[in-house]
PDB file of N, CA, C and O in Angstrom:
ATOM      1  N   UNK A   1      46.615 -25.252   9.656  1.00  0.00           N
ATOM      2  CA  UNK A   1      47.042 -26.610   9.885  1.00  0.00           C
ATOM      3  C   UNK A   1      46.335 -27.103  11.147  1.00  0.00           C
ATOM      4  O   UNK A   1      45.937 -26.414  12.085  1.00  0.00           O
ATOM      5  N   UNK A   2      46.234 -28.785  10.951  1.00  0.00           N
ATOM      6  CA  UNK A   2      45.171 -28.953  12.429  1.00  0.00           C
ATOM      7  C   UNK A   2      45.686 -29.491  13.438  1.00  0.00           C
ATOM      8  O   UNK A   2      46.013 -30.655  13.205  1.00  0.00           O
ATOM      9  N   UNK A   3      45.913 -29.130  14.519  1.00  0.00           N
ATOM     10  CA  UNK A   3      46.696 -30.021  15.687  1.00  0.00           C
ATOM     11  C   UNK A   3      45.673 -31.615  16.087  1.00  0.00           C
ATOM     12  O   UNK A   3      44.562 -32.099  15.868  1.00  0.00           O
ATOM     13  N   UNK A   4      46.928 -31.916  16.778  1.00  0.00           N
ATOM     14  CA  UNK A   4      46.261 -33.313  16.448  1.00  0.00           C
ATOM     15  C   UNK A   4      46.465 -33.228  18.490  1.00  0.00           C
ATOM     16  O   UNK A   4      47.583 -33.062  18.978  1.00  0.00           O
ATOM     17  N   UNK A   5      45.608 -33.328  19.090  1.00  0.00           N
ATOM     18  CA  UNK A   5      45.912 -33.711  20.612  1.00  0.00           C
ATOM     19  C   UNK A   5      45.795 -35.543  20.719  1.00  0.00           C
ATOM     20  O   UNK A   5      44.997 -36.361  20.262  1.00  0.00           O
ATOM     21  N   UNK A   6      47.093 -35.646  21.609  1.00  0.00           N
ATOM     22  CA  UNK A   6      47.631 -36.780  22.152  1.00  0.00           C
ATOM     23  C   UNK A   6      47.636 -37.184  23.075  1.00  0.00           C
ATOM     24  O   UNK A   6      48.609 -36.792  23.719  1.00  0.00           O
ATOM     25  N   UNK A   7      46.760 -38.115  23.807  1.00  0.00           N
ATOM     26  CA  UNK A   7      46.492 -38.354  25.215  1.00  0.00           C
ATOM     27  C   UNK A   7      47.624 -39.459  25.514  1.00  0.00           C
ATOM     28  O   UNK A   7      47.749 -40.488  24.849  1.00  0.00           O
ATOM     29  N   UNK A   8      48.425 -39.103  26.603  1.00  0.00           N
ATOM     30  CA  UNK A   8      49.009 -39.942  27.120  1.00  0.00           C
ATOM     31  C   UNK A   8      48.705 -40.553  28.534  1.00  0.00           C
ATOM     32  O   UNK A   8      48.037 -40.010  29.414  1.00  0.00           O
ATOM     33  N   UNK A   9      49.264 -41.675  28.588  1.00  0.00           N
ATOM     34  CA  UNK A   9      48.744 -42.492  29.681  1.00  0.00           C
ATOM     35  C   UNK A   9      50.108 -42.310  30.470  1.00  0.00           C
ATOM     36  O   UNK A   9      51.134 -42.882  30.102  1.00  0.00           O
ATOM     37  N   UNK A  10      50.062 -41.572  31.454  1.00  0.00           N
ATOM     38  CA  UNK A  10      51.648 -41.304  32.097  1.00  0.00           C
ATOM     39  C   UNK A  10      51.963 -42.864  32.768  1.00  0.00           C
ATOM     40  O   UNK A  10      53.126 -43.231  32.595  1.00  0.00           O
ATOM     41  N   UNK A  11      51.050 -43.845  33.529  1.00  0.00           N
ATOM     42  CA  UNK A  11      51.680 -44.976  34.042  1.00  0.00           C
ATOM     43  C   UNK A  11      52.503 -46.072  32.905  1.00  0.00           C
ATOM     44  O   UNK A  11      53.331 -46.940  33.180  1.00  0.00           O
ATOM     45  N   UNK A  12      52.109 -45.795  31.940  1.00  0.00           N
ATOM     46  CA  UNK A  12      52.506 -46.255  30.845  1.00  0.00           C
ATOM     47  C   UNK A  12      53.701 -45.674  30.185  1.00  0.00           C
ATOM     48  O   UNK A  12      54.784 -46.196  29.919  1.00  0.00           O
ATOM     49  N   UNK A  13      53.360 -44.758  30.032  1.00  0.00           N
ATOM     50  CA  UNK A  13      55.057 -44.012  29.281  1.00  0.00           C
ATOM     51  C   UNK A  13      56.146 -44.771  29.456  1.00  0.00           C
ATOM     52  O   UNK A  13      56.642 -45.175  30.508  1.00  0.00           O
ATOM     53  N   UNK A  14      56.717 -45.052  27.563  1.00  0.00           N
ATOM     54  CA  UNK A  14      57.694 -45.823  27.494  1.00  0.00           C
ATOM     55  C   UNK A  14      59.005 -44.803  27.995  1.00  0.00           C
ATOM     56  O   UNK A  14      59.265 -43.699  27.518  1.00  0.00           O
ATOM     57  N   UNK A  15      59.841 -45.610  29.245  1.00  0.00           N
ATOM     58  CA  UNK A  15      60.259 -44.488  30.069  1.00  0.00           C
ATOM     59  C   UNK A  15      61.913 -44.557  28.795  1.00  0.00           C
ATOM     60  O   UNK A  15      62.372 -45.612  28.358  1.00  0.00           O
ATOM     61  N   UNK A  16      62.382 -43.384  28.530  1.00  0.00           N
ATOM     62  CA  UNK A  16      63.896 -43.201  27.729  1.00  0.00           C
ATOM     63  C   UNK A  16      64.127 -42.206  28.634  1.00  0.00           C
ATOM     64  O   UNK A  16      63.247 -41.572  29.216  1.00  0.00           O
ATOM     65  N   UNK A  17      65.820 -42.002  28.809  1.00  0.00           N
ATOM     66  CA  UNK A  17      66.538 -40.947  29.218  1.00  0.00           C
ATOM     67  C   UNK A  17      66.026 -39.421  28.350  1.00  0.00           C
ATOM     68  O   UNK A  17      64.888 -39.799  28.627  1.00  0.00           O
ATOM     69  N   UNK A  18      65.942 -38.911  28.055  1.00  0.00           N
ATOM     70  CA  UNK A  18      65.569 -37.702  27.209  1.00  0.00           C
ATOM     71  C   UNK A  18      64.489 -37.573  27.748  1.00  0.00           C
ATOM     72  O   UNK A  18      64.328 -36.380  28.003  1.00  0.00           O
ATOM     73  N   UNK A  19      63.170 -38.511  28.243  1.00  0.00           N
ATOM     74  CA  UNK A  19      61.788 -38.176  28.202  1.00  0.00           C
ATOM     75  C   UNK A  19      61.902 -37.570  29.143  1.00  0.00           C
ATOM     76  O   UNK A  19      61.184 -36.721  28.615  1.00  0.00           O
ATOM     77  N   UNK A  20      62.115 -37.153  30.073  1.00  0.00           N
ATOM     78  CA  UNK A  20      61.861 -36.852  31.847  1.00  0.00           C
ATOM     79  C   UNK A  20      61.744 -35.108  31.154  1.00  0.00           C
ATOM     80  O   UNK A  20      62.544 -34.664  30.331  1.00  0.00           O
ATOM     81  N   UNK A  21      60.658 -34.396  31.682  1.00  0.00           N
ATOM     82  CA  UNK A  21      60.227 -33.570  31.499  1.00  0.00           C
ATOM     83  C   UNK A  21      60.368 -32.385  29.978  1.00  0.00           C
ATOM     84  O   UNK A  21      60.126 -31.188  29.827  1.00  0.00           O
ATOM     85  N   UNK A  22      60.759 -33.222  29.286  1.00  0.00           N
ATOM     86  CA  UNK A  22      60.619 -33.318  27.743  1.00  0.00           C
ATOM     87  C   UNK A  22      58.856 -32.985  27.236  1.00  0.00           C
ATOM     88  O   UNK A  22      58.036 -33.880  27.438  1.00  0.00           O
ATOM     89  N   UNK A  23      58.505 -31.963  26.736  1.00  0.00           N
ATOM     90  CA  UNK A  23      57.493 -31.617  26.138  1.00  0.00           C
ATOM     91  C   UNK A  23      56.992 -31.707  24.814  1.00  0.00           C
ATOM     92  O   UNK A  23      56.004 -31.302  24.202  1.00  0.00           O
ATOM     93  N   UNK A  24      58.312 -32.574  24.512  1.00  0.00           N
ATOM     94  CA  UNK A  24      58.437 -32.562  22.646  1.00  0.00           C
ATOM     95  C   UNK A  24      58.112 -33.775  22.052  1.00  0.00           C
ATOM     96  O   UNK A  24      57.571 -34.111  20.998  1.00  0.00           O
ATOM     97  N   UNK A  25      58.476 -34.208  22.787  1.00  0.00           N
ATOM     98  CA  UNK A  25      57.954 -36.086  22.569  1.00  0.00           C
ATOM     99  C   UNK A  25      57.385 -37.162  23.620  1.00  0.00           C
ATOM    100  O   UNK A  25      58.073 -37.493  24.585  1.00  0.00           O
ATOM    101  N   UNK A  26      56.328 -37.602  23.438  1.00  0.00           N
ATOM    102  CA  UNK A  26      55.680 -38.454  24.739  1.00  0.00           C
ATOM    103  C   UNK A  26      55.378 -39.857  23.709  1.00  0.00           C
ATOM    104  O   UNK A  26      54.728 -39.815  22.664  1.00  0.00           O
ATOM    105  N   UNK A  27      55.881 -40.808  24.167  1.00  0.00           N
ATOM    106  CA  UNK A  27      55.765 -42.398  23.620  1.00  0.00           C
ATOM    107  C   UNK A  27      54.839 -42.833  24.570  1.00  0.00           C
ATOM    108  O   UNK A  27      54.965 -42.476  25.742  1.00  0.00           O
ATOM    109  N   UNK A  28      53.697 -43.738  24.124  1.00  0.00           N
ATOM    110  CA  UNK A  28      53.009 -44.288  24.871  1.00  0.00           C
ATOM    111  C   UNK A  28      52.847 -46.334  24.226  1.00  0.00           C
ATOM    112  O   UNK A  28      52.524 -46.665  23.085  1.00  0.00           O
ATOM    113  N   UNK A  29      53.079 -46.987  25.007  1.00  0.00           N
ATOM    114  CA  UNK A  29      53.449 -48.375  24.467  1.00  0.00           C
ATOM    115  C   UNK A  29      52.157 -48.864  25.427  1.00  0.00           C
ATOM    116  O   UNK A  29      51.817 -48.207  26.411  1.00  0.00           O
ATOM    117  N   UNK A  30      51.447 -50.167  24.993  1.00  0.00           N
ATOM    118  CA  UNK A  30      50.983 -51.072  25.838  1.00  0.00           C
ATOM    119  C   UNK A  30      50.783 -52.583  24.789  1.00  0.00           C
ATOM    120  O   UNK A  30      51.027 -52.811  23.604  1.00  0.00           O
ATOM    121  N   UNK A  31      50.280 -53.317  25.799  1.00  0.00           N
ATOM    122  CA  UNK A  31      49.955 -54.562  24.632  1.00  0.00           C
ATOM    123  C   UNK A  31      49.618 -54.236  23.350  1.00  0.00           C
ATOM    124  O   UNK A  31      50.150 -55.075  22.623  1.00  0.00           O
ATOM    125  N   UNK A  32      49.090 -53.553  22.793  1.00  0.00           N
ATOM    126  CA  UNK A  32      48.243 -53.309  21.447  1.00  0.00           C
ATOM    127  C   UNK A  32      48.913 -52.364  20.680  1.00  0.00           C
ATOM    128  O   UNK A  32      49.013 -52.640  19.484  1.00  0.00           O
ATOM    129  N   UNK A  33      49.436 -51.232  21.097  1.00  0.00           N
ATOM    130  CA  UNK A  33      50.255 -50.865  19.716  1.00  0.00           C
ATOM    131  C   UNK A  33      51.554 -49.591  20.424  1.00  0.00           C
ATOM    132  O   UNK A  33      51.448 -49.264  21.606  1.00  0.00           O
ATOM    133  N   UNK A  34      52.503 -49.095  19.691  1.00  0.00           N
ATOM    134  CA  UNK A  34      53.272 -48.217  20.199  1.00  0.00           C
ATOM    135  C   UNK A  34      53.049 -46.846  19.045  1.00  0.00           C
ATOM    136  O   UNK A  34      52.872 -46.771  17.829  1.00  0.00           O
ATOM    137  N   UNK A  35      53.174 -45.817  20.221  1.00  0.00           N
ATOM    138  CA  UNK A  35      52.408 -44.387  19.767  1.00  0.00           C
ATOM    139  C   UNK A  35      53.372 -43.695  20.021  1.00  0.00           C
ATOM    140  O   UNK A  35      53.732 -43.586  21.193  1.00  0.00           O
ATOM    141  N   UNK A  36      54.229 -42.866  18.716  1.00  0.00           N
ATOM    142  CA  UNK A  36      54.704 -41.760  19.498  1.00  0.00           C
ATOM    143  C   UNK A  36      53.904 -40.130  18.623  1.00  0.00           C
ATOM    144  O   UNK A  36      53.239 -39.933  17.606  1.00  0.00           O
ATOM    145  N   UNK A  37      54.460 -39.290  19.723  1.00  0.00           N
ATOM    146  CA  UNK A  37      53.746 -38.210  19.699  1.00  0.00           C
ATOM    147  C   UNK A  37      54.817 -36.848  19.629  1.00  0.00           C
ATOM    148  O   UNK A  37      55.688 -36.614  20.467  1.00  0.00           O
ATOM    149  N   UNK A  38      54.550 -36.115  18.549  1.00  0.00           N
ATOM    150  CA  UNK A  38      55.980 -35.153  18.711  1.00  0.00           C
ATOM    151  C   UNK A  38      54.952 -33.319  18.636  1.00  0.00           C
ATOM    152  O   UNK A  38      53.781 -33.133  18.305  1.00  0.00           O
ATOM    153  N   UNK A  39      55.929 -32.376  19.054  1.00  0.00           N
ATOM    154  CA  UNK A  39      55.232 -31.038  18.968  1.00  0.00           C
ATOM    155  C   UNK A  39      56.001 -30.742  17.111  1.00  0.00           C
ATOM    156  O   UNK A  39      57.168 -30.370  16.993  1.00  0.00           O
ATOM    157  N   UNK A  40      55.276 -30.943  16.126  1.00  0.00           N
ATOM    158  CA  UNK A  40      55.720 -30.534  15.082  1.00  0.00           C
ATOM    159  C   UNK A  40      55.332 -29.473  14.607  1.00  0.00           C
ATOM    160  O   UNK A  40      55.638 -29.337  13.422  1.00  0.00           O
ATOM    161  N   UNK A  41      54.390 -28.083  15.365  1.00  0.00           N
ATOM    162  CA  UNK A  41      53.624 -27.146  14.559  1.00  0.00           C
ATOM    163  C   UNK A  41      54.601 -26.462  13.712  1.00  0.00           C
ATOM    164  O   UNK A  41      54.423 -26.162  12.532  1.00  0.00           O
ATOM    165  N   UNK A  42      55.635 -26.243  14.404  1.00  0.00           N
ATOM    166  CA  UNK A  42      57.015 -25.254  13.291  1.00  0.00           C
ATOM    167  C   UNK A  42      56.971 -25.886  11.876  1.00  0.00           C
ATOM    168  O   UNK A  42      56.972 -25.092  10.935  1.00  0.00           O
ATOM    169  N   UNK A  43      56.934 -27.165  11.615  1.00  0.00           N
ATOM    170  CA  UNK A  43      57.190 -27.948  10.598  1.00  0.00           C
ATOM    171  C   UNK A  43      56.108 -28.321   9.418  1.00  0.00           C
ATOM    172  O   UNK A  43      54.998 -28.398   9.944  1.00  0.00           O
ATOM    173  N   UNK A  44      56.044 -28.580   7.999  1.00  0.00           N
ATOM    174  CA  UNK A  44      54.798 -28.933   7.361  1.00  0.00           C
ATOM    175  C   UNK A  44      55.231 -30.165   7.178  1.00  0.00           C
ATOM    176  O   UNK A  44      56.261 -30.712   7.572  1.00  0.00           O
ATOM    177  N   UNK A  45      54.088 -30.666   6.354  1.00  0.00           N
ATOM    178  CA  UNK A  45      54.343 -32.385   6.387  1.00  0.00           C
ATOM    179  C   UNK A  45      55.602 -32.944   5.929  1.00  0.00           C
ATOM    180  O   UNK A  45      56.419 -33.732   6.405  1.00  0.00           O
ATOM    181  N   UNK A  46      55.441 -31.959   4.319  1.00  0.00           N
ATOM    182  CA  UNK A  46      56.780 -32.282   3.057  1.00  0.00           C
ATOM    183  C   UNK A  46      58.144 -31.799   3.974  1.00  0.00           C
ATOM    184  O   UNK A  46      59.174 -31.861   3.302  1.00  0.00           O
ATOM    185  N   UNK A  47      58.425 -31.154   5.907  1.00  0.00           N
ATOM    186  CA  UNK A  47      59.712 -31.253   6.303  1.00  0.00           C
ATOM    187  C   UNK A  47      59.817 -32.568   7.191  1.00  0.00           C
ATOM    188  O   UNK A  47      60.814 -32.662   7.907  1.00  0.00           O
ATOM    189  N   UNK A  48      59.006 -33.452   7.207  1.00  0.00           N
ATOM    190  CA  UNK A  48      58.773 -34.359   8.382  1.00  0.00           C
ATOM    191  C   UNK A  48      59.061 -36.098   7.642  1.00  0.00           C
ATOM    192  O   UNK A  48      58.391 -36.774   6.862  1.00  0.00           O
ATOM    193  N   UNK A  49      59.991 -36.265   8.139  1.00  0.00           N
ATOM    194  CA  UNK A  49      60.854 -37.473   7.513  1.00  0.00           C
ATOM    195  C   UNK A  49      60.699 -38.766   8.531  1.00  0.00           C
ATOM    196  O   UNK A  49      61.408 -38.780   9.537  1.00  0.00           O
ATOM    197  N   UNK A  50      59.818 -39.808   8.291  1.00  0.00           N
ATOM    198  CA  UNK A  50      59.914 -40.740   9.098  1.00  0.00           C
ATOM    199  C   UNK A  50      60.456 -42.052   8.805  1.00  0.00           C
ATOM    200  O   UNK A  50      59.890 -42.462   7.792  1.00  0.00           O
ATOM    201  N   UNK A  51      61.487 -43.083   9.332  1.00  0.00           N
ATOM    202  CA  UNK A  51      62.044 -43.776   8.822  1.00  0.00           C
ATOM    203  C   UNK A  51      62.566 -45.429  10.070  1.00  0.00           C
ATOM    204  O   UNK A  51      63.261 -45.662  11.058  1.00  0.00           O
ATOM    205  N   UNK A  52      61.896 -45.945   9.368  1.00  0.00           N
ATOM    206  CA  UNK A  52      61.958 -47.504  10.460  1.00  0.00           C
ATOM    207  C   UNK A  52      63.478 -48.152   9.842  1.00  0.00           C
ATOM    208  O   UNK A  52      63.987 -48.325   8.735  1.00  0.00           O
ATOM    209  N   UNK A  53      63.835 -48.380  11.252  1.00  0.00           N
ATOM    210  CA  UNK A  53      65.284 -48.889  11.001  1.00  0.00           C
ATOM    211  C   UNK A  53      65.398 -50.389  11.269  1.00  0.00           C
ATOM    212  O   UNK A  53      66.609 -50.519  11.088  1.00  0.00           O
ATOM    213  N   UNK A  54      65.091 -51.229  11.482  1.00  0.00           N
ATOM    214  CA  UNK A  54      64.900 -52.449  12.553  1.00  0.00           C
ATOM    215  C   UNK A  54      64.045 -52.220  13.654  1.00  0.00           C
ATOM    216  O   UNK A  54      62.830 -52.081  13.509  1.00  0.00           O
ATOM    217  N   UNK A  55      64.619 -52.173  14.754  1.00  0.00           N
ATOM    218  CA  UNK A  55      63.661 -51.792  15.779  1.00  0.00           C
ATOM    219  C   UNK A  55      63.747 -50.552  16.068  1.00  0.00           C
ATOM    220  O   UNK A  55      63.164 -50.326  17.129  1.00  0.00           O
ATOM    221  N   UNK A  56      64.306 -49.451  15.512  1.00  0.00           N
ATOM    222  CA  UNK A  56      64.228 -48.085  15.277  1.00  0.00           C
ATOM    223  C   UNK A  56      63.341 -47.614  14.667  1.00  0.00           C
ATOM    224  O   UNK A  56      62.820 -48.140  13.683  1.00  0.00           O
ATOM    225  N   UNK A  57      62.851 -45.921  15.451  1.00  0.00           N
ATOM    226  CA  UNK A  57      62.355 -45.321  14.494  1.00  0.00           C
ATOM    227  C   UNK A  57      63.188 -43.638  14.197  1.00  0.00           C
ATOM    228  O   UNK A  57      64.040 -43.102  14.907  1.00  0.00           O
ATOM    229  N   UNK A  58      62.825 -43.337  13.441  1.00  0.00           N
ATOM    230  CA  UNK A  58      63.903 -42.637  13.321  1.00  0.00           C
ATOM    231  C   UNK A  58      63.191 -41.247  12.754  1.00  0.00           C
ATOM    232  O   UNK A  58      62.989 -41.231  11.540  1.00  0.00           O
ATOM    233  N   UNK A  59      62.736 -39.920  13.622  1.00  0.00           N
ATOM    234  CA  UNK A  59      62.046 -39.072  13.121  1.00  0.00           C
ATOM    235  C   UNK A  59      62.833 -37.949  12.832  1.00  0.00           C
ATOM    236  O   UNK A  59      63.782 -37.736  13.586  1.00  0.00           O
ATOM    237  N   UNK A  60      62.637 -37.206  11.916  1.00  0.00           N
ATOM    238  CA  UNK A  60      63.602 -35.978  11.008  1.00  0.00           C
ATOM    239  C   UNK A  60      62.736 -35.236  10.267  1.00  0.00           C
ATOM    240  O   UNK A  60      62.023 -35.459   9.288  1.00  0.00           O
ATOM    241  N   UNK A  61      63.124 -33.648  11.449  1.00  0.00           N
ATOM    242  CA  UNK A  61      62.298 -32.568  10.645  1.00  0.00           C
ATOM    243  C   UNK A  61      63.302 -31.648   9.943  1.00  0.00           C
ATOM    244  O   UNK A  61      64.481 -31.742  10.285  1.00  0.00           O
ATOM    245  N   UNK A  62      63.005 -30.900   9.136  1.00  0.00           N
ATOM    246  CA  UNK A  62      63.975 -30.116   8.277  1.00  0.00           C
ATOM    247  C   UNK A  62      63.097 -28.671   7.797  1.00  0.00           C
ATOM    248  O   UNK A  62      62.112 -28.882   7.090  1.00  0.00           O
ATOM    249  N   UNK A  63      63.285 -27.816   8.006  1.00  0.00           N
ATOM    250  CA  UNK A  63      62.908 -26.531   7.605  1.00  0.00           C
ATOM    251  C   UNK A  63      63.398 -25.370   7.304  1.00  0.00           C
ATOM    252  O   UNK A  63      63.892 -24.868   8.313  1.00  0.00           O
ATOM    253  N   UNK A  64      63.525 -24.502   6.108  1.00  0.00           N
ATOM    254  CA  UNK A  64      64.278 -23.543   5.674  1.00  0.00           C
ATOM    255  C   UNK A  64      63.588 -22.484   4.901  1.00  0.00           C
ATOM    256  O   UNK A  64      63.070 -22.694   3.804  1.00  0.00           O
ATOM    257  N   UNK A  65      63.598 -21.222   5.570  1.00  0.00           N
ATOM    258  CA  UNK A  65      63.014 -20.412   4.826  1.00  0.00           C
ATOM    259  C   UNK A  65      64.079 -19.044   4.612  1.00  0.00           C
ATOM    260  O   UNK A  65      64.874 -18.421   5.316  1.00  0.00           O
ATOM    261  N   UNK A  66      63.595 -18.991   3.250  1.00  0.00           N
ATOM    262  CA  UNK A  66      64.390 -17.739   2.908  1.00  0.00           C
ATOM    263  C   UNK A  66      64.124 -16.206   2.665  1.00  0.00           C
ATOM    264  O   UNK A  66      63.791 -15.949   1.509  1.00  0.00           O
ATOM    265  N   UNK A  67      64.194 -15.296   3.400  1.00  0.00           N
ATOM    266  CA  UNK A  67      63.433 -14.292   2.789  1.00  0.00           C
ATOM    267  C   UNK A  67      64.211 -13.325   2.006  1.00  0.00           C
ATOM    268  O   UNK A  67      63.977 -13.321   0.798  1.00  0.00           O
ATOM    269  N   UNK A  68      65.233 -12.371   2.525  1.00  0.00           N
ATOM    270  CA  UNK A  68      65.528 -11.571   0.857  1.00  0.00           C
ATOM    271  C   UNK A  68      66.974 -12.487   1.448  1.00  0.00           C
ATOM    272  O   UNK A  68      67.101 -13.369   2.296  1.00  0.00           O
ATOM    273  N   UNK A  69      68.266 -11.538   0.221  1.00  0.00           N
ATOM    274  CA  UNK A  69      69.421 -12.280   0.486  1.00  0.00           C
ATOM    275  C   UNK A  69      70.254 -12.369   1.503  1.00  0.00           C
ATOM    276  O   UNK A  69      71.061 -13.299   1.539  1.00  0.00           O
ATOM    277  N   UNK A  70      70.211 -11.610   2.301  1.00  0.00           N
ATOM    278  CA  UNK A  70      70.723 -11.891   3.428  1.00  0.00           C
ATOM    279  C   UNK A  70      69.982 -12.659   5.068  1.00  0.00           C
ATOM    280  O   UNK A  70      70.587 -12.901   6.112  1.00  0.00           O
ATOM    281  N   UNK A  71      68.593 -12.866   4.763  1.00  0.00           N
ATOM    282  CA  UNK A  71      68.208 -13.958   5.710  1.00  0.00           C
ATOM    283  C   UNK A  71      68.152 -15.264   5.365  1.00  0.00           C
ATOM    284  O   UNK A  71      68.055 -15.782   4.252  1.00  0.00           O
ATOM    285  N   UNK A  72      68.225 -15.743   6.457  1.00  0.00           N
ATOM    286  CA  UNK A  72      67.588 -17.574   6.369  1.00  0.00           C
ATOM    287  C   UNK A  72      67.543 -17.943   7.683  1.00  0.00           C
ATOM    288  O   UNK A  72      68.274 -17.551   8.593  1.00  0.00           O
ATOM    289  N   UNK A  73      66.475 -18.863   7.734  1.00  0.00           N
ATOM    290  CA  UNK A  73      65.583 -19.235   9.052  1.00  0.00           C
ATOM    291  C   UNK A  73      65.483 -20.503   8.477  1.00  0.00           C
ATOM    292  O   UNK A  73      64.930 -20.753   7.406  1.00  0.00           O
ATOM    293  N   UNK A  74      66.182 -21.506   9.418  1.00  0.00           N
ATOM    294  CA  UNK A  74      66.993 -22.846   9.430  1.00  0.00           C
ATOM    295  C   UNK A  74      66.359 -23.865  10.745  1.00  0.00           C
ATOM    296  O   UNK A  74      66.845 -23.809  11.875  1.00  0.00           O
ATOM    297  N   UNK A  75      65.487 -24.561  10.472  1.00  0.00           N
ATOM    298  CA  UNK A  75      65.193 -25.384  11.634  1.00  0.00           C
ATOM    299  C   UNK A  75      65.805 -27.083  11.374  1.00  0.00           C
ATOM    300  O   UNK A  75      66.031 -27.480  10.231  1.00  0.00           O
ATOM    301  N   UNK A  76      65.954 -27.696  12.222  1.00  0.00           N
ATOM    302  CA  UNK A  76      66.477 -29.050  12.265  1.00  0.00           C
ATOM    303  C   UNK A  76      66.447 -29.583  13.487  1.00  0.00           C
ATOM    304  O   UNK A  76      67.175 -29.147  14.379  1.00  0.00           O
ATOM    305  N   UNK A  77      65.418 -30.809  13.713  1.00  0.00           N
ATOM    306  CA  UNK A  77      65.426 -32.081  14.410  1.00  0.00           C
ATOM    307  C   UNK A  77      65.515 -33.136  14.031  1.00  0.00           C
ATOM    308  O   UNK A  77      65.297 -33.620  12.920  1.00  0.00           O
ATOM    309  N   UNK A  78      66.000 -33.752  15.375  1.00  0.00           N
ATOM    310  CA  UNK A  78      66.166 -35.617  14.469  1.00  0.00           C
ATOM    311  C   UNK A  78      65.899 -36.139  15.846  1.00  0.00           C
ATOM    312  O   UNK A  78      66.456 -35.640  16.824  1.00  0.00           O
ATOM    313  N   UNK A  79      65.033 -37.164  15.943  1.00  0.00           N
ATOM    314  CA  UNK A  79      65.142 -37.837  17.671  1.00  0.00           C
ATOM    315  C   UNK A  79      65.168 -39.398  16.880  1.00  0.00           C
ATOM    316  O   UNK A  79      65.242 -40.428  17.549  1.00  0.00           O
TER     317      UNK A  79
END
């Protein structure tokens, strides 16, 4: 899978409570467009749920793997 690097402009950073030394998500806003940026490598595309609410956005990862019957390896974000 290919990482995608995300340059952020720190004077810019759209500042939210959560962001302050948060490594998982960096928003970058200016006149021209709004960017956000998340660490999704745990996740493949078909767990990555994106969803515009009004002026929301609304991101949701989901991941589940099963290996014999007694494991399961359960991931879940939502920001």
């Amino acid at each position: 899978m290919a990482a995608t690097d995300i340059v952020v402009q720190r004077s810019k950073v759209w500042d939210w409570p959560l962001q302050k030394n948060d490594e998982f998500v960096k928003v970058l806003e200016d006149s021209d467009h709004f960017e956000v940026g998340l660490d999704a490598r745990l996740f493949t595309p078909k767990d990555i749920q994106v969803r515009i609410m009004g002026d929301l956005v609304q991101v949701k990862m989901e991941h589940e793997e099963r290996g014999d019957d007694v494991t399961l390896v359960s991931r879940s974000i939502m920001r």
